[in-house]
N, C-alpha and C positions, 0 to 999 in steps of 0.2 A: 759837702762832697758832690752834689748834685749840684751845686754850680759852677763847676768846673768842666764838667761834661760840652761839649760844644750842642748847640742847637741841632745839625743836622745829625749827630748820635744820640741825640734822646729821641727825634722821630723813627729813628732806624732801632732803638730799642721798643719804643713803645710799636711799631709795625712788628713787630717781634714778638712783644707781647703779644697782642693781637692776634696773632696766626697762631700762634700756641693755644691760647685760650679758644681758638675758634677750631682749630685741629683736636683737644681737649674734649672740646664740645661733641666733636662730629664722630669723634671714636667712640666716646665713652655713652651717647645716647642717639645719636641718629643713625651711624652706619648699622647699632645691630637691630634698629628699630626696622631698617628698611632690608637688612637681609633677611628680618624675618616676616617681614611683609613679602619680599619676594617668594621666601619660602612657603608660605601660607596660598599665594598665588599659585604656585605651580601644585600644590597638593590638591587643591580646590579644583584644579583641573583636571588630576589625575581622578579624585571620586569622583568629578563629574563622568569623567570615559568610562568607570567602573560602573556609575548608575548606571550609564547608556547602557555598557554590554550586560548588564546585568538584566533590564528591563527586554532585553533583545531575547536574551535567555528563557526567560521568563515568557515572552510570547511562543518562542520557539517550546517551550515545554509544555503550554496550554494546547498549541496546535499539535504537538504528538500526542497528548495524551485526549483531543479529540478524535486525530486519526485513527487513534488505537483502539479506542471507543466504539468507535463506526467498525472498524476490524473486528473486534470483539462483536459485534451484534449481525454482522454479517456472518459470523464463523458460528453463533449459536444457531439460526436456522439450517445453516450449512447444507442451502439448497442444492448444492451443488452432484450431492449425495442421494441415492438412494433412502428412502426413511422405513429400514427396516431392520429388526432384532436380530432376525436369521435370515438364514440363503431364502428359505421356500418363502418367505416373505417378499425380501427382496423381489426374485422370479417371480412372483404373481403381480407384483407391482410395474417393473419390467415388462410383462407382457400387457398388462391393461394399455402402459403408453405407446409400446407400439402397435398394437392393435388399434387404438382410438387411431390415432397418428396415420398408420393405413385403410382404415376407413374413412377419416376428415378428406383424402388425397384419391378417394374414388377407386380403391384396390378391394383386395377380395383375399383375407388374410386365409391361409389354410391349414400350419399349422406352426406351433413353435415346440424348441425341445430344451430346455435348461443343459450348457455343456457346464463341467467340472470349475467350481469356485478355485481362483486362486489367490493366493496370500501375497498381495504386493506393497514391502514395506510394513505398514501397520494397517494396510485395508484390504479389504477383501474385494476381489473382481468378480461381479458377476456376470456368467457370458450366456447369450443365447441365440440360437439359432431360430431364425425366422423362415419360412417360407410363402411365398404371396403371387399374386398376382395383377399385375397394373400399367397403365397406360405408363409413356415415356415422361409425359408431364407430370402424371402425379408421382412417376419415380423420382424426378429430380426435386420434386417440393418432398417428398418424402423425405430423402437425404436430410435436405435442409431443416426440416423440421425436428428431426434426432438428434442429429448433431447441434441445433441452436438450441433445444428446447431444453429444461432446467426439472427434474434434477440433469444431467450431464449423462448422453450416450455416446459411445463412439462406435462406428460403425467401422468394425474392424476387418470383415473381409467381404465381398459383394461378389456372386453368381448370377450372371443374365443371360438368359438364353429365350429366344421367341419357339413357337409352336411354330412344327412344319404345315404343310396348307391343309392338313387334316385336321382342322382345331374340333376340339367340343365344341357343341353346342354353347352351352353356357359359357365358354369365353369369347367374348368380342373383338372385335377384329383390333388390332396394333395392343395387343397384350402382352405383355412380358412374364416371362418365367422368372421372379426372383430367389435369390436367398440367398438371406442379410445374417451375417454372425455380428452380433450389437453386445457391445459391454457396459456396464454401469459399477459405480462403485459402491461400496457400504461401509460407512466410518467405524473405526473399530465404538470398541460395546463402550468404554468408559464415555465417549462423547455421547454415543445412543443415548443412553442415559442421563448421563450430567448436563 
């Protein structure tokens, strides 16, 4: 039967064969061999973006939880604060720094008077009133010095008046009449403590 076939239909069978057997081939072991090489590629790329943002993460959570670190060891000295259990603490604290602080500035402190604690939030303000006496320059290093200095004053209201030409004796000539109402804060009791 196969000799009766003409020559150019057995090449045109056998090329037939051929491409079936080679289409056979390609379906049944190389197409899913490379669809799943493909797939294995693009997953391989996806954990690779996952490590990255992962390891990004991961820096990102060591730096805040240095930041916070540092935040926390700043917040336990809590200079910023008064370091005192109660007011009359507080007020004696209060007053040794601006007394020092008026005498560092060449002044002539004369008296201070503790006015009424108030509850702001969860701390206590302590306020008091200063009265002094001091050249123009060490007024304004004074300022500075309250307001920069640690724990934290704020110089909340300022009276300046000079002496008319009848001064005492004992005040020197370009002296100022001050008086400073200066606030400090004192962290409530559980941080005093803790």
């Amino acid at each position: 039967m196969m000799h009766n076939v003409s020559p150019g239909l057995r090449r045109l069978l056998a090329v037939s064969i051929l491409i079936a057997f080679v289409s056979l081939i390609w379906s049944a072991a190389i197409e899913p061999a490379l669809k799943s090489y493909t797939e294995n590629v693009a997953q391989t790329e996806r954990m690779h973006a996952a490590i990255a943002r992962s390891r990004a993460s991961a820096n990102k959570l060591e730096k805040l939880r240095a930041d916070l670190e540092r935040a926390k060891e700043s917040q336990a000295g809590l200079g910023g604060f008064l370091d005192a259990s109660n007011e009359s603490i507080a007020s004696a604290e209060m007053q040794d720094l601006i007394r020092n602080a008026v005498t560092e500035m060449g002044g002539d402190l004369r008296s201070t008077q503790m006015l009424n604690a108030v509850e702001e939030s969860s701390f206590r303000r302590i306020t008091m009133e200063a009265q002094l006496a001091i050249d123009i320059e060490g007024f304004r290093d004074l300022l500075y010095e309250l307001e920069a200095a640690t724990p934290y004053l704020f110089v909340d209201a300022v009276i300046v008046s000079s002496r008319p030409p009848r001064r005492r004796a004992s005040q020197a000539d370009g002296q100022l009449d001050v008086t400073l109402t200066v606030s400090g804060y004192v962290r409530p009791v559980e941080q005093v403590s803790g």
